[in-house]
Chimera marker file (.cmm) of the C-alpha trace (Angstrom):
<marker_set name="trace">
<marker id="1" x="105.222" y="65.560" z="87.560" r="1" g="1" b="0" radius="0.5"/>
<marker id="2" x="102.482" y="67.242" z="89.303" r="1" g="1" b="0" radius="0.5"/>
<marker id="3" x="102.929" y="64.583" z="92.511" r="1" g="1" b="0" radius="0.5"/>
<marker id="4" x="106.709" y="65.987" z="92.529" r="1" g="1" b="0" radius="0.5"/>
<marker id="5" x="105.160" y="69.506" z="92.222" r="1" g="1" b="0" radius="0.5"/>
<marker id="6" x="102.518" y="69.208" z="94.963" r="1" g="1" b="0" radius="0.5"/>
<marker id="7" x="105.176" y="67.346" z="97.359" r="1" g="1" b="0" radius="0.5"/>
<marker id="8" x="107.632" y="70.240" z="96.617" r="1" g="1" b="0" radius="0.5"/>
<marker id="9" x="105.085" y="72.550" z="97.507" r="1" g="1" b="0" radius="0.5"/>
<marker id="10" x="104.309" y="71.329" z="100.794" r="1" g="1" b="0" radius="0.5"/>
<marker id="11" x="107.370" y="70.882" z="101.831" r="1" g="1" b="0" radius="0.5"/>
<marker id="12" x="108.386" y="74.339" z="101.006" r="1" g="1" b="0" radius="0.5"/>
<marker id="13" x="105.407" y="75.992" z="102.386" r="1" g="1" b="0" radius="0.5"/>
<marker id="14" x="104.853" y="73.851" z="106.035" r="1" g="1" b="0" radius="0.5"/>
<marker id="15" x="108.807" y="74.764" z="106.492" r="1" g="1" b="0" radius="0.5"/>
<marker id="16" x="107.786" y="78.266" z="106.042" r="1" g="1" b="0" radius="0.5"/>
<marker id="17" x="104.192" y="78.347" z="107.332" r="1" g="1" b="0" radius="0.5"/>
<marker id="18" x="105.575" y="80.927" z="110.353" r="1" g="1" b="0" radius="0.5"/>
<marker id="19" x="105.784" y="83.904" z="107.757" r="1" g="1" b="0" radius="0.5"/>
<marker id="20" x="102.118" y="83.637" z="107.380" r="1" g="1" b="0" radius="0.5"/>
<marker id="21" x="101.406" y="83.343" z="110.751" r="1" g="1" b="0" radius="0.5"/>
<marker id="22" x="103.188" y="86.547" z="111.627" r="1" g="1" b="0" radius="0.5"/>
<marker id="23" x="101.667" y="87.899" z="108.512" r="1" g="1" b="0" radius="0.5"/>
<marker id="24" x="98.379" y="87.222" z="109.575" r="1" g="1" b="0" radius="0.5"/>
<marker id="25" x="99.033" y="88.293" z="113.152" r="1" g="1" b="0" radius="0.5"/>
<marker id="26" x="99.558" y="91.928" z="111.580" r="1" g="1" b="0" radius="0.5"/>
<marker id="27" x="96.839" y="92.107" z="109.400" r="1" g="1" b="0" radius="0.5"/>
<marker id="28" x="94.248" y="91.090" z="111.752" r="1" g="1" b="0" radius="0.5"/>
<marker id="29" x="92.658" y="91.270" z="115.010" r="1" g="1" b="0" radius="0.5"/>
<marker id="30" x="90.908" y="87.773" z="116.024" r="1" g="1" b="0" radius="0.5"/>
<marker id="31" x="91.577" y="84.443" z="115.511" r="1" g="1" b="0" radius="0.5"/>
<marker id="32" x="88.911" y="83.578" z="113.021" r="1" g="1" b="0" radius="0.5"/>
<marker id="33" x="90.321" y="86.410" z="110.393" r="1" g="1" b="0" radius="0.5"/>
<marker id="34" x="93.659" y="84.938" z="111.168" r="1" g="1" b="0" radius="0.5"/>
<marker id="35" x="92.453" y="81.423" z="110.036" r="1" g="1" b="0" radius="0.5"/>
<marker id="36" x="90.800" y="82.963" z="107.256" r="1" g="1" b="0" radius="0.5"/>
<marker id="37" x="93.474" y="84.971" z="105.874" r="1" g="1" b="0" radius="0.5"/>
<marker id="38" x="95.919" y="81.957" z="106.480" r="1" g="1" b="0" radius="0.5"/>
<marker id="39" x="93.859" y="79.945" z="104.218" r="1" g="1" b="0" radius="0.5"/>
<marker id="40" x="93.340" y="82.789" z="101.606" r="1" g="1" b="0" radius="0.5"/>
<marker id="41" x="97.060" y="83.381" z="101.725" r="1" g="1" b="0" radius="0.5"/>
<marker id="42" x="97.685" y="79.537" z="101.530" r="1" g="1" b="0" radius="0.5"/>
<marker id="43" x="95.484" y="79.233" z="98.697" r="1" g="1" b="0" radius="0.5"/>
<marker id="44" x="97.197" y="82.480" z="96.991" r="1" g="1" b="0" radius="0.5"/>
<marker id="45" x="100.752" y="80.733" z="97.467" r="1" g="1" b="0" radius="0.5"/>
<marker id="46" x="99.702" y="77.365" z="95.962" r="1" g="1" b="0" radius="0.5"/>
<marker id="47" x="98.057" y="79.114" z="92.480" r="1" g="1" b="0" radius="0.5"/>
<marker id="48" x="100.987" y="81.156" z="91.875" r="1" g="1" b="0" radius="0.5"/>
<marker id="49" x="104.021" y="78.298" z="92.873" r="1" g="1" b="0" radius="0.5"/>
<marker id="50" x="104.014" y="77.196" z="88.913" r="1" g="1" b="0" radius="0.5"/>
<marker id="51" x="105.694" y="80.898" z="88.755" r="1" g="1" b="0" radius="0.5"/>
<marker id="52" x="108.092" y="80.166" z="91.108" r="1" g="1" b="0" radius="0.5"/>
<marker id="53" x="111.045" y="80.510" z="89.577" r="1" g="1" b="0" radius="0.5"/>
<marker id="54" x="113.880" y="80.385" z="92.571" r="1" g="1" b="0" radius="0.5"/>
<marker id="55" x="115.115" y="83.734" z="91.684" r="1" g="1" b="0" radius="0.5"/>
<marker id="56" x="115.044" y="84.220" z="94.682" r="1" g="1" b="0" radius="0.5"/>
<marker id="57" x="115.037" y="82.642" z="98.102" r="1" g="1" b="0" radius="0.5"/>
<marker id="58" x="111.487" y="80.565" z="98.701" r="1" g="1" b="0" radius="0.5"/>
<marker id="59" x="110.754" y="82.038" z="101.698" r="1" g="1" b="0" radius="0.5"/>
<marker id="60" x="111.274" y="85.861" z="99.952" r="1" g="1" b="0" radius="0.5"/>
<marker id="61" x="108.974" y="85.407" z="97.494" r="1" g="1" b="0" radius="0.5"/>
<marker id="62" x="106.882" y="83.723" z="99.938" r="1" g="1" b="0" radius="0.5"/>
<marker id="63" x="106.651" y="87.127" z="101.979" r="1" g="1" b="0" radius="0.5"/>
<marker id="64" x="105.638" y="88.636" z="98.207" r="1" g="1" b="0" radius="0.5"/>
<marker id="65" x="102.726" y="86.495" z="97.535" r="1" g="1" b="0" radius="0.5"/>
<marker id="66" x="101.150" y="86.763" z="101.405" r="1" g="1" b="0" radius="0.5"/>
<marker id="67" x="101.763" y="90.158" z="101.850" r="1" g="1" b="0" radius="0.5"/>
<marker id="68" x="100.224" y="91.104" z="98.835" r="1" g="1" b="0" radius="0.5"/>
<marker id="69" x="97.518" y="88.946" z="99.428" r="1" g="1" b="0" radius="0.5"/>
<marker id="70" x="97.073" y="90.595" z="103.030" r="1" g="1" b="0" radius="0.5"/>
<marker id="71" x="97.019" y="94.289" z="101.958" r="1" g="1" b="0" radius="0.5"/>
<marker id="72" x="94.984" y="93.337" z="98.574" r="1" g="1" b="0" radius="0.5"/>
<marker id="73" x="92.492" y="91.955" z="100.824" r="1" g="1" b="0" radius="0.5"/>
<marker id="74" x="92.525" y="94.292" z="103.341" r="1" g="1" b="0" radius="0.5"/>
<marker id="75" x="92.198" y="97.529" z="100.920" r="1" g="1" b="0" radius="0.5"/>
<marker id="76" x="89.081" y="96.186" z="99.405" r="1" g="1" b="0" radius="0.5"/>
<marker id="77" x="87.370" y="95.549" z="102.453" r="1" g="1" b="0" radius="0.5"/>
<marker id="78" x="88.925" y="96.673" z="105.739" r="1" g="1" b="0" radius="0.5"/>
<marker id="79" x="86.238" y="94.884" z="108.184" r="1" g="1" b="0" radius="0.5"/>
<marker id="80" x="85.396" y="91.375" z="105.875" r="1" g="1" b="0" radius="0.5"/>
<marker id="81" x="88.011" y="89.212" z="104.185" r="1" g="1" b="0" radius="0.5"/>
<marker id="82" x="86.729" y="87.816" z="101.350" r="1" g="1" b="0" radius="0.5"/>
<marker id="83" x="87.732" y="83.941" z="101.323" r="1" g="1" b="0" radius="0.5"/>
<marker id="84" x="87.856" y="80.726" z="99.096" r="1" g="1" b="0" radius="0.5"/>
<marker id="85" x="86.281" y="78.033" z="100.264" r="1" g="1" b="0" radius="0.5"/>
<marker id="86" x="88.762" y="76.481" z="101.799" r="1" g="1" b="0" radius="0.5"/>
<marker id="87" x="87.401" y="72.698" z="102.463" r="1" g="1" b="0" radius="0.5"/>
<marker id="88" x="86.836" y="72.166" z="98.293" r="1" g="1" b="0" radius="0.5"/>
<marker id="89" x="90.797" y="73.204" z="98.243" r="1" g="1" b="0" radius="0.5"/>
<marker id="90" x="92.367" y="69.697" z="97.046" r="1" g="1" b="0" radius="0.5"/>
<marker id="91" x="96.012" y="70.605" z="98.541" r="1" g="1" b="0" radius="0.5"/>
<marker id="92" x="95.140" y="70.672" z="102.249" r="1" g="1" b="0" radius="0.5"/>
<marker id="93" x="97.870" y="72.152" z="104.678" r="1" g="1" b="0" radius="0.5"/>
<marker id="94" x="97.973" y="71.187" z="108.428" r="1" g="1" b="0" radius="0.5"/>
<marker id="95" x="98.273" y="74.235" z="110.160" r="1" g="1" b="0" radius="0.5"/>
<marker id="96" x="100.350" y="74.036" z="113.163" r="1" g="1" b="0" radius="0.5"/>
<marker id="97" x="98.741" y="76.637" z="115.763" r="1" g="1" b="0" radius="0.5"/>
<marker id="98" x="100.709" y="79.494" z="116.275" r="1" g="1" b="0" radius="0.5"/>
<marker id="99" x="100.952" y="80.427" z="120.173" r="1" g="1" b="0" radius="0.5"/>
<marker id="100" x="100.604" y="84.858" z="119.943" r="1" g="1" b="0" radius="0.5"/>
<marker id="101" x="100.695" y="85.038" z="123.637" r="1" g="1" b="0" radius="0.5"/>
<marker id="102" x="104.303" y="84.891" z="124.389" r="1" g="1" b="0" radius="0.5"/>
<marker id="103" x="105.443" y="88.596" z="125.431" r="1" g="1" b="0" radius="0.5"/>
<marker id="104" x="103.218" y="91.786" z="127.065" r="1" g="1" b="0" radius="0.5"/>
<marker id="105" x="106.035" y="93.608" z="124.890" r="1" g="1" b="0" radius="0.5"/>
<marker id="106" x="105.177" y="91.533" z="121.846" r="1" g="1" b="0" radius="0.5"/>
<marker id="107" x="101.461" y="92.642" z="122.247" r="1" g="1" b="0" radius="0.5"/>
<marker id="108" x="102.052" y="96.219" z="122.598" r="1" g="1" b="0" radius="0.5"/>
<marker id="109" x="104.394" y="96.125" z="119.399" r="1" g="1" b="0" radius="0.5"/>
<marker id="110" x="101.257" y="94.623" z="117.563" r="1" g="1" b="0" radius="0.5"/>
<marker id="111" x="99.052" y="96.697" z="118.784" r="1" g="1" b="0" radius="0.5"/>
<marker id="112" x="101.179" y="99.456" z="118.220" r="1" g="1" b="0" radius="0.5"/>
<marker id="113" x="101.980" y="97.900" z="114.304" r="1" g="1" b="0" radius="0.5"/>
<marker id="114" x="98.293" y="97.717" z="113.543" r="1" g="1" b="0" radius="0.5"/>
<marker id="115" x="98.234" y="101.554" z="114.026" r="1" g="1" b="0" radius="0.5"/>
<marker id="116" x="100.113" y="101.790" z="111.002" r="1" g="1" b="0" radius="0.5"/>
<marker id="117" x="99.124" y="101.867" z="107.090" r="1" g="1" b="0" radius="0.5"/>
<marker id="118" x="99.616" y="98.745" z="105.300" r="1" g="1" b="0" radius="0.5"/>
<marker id="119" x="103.249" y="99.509" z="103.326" r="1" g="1" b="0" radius="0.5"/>
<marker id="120" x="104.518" y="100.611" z="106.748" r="1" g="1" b="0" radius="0.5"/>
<marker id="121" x="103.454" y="97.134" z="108.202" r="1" g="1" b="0" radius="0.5"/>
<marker id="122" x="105.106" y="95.273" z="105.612" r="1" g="1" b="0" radius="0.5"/>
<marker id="123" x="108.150" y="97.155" z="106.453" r="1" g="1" b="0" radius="0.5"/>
<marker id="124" x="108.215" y="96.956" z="109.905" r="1" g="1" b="0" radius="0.5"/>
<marker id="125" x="107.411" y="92.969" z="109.318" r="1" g="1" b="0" radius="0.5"/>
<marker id="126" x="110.638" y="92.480" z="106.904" r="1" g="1" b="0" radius="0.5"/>
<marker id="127" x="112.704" y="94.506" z="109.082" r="1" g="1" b="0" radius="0.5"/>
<marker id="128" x="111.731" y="92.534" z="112.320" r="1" g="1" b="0" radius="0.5"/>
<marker id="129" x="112.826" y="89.336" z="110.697" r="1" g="1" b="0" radius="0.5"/>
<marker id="130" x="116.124" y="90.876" z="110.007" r="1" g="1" b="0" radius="0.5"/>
<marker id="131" x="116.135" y="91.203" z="106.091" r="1" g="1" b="0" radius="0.5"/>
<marker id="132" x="118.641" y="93.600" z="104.278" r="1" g="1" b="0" radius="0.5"/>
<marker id="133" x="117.041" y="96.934" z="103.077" r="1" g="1" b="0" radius="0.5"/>
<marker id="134" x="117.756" y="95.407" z="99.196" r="1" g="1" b="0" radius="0.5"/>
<marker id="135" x="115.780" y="91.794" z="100.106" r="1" g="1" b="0" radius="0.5"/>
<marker id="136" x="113.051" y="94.649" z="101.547" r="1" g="1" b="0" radius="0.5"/>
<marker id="137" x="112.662" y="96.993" z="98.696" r="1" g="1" b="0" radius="0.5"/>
<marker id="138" x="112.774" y="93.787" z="96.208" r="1" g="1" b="0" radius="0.5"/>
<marker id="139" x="110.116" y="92.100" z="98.020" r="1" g="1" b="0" radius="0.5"/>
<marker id="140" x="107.816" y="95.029" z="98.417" r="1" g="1" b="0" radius="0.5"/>
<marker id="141" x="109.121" y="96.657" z="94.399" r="1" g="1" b="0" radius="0.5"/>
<marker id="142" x="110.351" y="99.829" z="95.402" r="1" g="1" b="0" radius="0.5"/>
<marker id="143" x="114.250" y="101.280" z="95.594" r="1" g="1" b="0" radius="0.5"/>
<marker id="144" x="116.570" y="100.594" z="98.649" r="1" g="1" b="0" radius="0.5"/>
<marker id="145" x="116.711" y="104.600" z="99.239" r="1" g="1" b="0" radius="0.5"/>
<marker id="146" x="112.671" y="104.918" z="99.336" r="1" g="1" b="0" radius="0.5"/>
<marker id="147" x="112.575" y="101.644" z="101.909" r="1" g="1" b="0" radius="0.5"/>
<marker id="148" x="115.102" y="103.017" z="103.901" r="1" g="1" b="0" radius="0.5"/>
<marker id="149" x="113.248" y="106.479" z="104.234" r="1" g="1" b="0" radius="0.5"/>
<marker id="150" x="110.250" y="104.466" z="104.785" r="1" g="1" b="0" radius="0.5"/>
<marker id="151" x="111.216" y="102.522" z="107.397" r="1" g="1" b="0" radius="0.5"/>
<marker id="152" x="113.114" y="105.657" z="109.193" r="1" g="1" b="0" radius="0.5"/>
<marker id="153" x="109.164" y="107.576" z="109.421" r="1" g="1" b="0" radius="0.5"/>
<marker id="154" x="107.735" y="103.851" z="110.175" r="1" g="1" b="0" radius="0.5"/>
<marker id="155" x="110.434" y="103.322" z="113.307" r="1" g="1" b="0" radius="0.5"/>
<marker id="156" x="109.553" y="107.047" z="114.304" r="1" g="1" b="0" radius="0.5"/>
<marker id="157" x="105.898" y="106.487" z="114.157" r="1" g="1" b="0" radius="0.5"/>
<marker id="158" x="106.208" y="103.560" z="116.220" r="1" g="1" b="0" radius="0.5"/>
<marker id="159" x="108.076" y="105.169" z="118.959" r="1" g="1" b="0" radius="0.5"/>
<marker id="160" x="105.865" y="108.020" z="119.169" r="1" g="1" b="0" radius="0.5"/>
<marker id="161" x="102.836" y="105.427" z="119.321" r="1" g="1" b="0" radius="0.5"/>
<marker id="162" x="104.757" y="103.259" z="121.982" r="1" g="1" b="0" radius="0.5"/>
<marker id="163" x="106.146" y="106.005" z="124.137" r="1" g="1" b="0" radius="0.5"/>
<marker id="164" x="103.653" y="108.801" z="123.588" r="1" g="1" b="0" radius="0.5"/>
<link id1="1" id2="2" r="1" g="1" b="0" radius="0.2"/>
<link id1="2" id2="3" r="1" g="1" b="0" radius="0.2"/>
<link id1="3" id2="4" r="1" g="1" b="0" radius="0.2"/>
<link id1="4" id2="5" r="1" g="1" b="0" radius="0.2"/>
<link id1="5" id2="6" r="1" g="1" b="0" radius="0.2"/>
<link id1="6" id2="7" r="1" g="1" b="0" radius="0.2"/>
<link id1="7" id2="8" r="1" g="1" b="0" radius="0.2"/>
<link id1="8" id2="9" r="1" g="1" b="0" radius="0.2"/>
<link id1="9" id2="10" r="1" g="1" b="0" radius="0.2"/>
<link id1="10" id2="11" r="1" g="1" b="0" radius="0.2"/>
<link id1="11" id2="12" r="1" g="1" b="0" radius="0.2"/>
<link id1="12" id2="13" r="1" g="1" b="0" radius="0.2"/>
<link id1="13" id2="14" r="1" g="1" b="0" radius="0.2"/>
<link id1="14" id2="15" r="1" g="1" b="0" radius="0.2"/>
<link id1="15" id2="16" r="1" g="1" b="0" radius="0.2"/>
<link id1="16" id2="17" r="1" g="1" b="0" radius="0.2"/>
<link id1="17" id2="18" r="1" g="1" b="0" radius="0.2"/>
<link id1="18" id2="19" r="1" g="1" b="0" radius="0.2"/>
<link id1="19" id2="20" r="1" g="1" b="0" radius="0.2"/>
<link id1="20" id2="21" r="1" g="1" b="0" radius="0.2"/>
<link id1="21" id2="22" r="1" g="1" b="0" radius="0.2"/>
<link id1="22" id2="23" r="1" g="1" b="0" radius="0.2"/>
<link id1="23" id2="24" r="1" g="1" b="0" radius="0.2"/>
<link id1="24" id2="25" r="1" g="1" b="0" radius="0.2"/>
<link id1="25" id2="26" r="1" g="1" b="0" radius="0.2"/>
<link id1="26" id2="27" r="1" g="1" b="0" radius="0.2"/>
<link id1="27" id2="28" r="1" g="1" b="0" radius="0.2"/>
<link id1="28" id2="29" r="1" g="1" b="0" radius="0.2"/>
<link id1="29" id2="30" r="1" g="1" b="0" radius="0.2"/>
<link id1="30" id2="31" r="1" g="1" b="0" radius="0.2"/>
<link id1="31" id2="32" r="1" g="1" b="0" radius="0.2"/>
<link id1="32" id2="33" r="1" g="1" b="0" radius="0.2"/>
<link id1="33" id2="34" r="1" g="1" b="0" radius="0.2"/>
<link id1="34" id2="35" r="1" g="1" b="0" radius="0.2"/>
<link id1="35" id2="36" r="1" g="1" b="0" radius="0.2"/>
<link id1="36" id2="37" r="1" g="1" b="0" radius="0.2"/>
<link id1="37" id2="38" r="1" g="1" b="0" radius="0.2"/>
<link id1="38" id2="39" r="1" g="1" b="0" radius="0.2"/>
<link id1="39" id2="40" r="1" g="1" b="0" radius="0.2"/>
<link id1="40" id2="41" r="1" g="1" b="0" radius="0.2"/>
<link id1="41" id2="42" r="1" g="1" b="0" radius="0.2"/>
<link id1="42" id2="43" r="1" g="1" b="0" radius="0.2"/>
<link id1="43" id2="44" r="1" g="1" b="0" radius="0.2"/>
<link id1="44" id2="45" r="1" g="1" b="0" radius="0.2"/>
<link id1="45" id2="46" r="1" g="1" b="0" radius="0.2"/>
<link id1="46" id2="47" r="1" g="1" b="0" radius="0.2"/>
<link id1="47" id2="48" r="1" g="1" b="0" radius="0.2"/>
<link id1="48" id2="49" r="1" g="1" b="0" radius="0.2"/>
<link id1="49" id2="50" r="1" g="1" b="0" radius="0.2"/>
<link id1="50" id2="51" r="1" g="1" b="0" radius="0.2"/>
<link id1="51" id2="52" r="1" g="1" b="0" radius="0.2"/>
<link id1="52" id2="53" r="1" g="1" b="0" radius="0.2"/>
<link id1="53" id2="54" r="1" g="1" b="0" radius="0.2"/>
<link id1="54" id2="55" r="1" g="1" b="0" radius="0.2"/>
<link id1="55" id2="56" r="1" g="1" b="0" radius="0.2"/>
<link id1="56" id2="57" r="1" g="1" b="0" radius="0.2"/>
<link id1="57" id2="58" r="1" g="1" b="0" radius="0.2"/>
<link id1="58" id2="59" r="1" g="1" b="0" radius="0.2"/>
<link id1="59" id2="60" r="1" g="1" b="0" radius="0.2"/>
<link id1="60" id2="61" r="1" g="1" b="0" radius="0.2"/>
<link id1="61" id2="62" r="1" g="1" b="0" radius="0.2"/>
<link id1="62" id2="63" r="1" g="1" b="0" radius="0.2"/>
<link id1="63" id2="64" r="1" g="1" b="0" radius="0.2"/>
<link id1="64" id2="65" r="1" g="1" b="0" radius="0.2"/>
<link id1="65" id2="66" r="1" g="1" b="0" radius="0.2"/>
<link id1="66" id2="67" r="1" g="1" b="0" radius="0.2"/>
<link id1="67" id2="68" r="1" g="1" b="0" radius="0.2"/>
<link id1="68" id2="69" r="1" g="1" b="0" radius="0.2"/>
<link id1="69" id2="70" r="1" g="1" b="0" radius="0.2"/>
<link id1="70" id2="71" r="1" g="1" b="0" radius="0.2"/>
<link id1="71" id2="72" r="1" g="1" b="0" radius="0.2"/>
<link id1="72" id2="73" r="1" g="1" b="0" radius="0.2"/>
<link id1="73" id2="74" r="1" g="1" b="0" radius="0.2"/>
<link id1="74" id2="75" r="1" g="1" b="0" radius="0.2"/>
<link id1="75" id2="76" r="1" g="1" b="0" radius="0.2"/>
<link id1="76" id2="77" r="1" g="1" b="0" radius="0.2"/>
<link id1="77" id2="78" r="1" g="1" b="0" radius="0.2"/>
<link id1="78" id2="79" r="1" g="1" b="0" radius="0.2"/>
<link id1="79" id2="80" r="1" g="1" b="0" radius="0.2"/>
<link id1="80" id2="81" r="1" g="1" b="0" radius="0.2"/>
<link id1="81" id2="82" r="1" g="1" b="0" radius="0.2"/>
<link id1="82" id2="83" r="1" g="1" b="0" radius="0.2"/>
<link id1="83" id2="84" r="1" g="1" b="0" radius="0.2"/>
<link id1="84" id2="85" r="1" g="1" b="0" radius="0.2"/>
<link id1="85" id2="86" r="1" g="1" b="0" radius="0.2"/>
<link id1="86" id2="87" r="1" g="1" b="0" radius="0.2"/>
<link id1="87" id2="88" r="1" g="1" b="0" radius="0.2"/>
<link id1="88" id2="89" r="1" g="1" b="0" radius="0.2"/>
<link id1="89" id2="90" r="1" g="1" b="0" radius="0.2"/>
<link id1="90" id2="91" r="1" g="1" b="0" radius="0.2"/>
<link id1="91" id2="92" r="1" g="1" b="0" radius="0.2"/>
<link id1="92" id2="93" r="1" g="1" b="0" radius="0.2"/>
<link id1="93" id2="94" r="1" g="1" b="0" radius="0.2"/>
<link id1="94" id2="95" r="1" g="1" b="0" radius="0.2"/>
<link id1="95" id2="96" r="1" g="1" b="0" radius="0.2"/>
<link id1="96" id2="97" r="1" g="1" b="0" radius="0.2"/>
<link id1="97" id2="98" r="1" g="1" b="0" radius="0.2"/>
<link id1="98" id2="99" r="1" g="1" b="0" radius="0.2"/>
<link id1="99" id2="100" r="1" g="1" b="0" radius="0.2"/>
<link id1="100" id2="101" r="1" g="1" b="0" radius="0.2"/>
<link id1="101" id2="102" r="1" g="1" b="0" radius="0.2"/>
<link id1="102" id2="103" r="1" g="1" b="0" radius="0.2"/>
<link id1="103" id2="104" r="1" g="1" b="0" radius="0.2"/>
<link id1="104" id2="105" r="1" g="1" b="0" radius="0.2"/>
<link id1="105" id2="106" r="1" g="1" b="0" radius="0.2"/>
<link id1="106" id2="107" r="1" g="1" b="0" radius="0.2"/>
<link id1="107" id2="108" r="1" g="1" b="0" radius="0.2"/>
<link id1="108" id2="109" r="1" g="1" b="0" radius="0.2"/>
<link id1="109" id2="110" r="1" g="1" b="0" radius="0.2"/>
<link id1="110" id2="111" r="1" g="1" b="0" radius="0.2"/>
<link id1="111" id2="112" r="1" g="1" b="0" radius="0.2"/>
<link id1="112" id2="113" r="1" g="1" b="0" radius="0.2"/>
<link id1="113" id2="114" r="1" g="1" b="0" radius="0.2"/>
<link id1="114" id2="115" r="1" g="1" b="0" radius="0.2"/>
<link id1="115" id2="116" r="1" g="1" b="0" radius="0.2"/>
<link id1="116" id2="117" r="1" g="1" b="0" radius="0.2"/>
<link id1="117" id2="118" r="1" g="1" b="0" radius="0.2"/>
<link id1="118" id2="119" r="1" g="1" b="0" radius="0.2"/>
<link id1="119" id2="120" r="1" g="1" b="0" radius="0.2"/>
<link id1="120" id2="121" r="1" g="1" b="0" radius="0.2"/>
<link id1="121" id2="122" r="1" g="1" b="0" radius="0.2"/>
<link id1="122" id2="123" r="1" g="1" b="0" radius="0.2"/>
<link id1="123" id2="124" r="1" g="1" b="0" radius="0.2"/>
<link id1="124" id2="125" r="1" g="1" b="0" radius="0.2"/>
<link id1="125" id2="126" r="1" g="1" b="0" radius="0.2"/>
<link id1="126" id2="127" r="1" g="1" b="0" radius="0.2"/>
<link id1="127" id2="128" r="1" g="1" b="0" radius="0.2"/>
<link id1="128" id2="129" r="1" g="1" b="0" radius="0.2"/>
<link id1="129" id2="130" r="1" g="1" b="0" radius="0.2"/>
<link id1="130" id2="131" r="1" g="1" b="0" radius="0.2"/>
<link id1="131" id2="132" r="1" g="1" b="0" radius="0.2"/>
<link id1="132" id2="133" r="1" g="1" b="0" radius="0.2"/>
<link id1="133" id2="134" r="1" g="1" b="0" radius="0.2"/>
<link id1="134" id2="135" r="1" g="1" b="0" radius="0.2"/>
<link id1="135" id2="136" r="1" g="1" b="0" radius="0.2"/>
<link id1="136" id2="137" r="1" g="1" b="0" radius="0.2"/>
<link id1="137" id2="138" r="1" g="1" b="0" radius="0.2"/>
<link id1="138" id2="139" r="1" g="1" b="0" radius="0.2"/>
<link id1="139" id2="140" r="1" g="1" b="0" radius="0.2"/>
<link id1="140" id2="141" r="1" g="1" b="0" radius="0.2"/>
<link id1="141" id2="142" r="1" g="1" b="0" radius="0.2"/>
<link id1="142" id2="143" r="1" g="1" b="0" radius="0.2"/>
<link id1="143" id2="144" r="1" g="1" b="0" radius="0.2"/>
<link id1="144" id2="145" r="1" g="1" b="0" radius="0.2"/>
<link id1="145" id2="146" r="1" g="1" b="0" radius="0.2"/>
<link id1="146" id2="147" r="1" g="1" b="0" radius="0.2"/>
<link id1="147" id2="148" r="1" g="1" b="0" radius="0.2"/>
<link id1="148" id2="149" r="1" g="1" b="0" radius="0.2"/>
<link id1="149" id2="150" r="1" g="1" b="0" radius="0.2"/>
<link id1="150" id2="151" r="1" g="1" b="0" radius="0.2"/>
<link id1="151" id2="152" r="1" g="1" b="0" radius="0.2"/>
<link id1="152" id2="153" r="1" g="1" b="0" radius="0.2"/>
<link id1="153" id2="154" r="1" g="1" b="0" radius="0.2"/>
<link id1="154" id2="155" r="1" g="1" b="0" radius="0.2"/>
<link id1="155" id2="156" r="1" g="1" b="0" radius="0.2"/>
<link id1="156" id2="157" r="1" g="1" b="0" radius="0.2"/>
<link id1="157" id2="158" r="1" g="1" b="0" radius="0.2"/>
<link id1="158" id2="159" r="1" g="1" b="0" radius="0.2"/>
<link id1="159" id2="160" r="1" g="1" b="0" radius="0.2"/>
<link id1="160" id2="161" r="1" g="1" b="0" radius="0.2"/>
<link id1="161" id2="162" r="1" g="1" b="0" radius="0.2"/>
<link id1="162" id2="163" r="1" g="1" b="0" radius="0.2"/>
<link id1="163" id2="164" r="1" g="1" b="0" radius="0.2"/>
</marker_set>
């Protein structure tokens, strides 16, 4: 049973690994708090999949877990993430490297994302990989109206940040 769980597991999260690239491409700056977050968030996944219930989509609840992770981490200590070791972790996870140098556009959208607080982030994040306002205020708990207002002074902050 817990072979089955552990295969499951990997399968589910190396088919959705790119959330928590993009994830950690948001949340920090360099590549060595990327791997580190990436491990923590890897790490955060694995302990909570026993609650996993498919209520929802994999991949949504996926989003849950890491961004939570990423602004719970971040909050508590904006310049040091605080890590597991991540070698004594039984269930490793080959990371496939994730190539952040595709677009000067892409760049200036980051750097421009960054700028914002952490909820704004996440909502920015959900709405750049196209989910509906109601997978967006499930994933981050709050109503569909108070996302959508959200992400209207999120959108407007980034356009005044990008075009100044």
């Amino acid at each position: 049973m817990q072979k089955d769980l552990e295969n499951k597991f990997l399968l589910d999260f190396e088919e959705n690994q790119n959330i928590v690239h993009k994830i950690c491409s948001i949340y920090t700056t360099n590549k060595d708090a990327h791997n580190d977050l990436f491990q923590e968030i890897t790490i955060q996944v694995w302990k909570n999949y026993v609650k996993f219930r498919g209520d929802s989509k994999f991949s949504t609840w996926m989003y849950r877990v890491a961004l939570n992770t990423a602004i719970s981490l971040y909050r508590k200590s904006p310049r040091k993430v605080k890590t597991q070791d991540y070698s004594s972790f039984a269930y490793k996870i080959e990371s496939t490297p994730y190539d952040d140098t595709e677009e000067k556009q892409l760049k200036a959208l980051y750097a421009a994302i960054h700028q914002l607080n952490d909820i704004e982030k996440a909502l920015i994040f959900l709405y750049l990989e196209d989910k509906p306002y109601k997978e967006i205020s499930e994933t981050l708990g709050i109503t569909n109206v108070n996302a959508r207002v959200k992400m209207n002074r999120a959108k407007e902050k980034l356009k005044n940040i990008l075009n100044p």
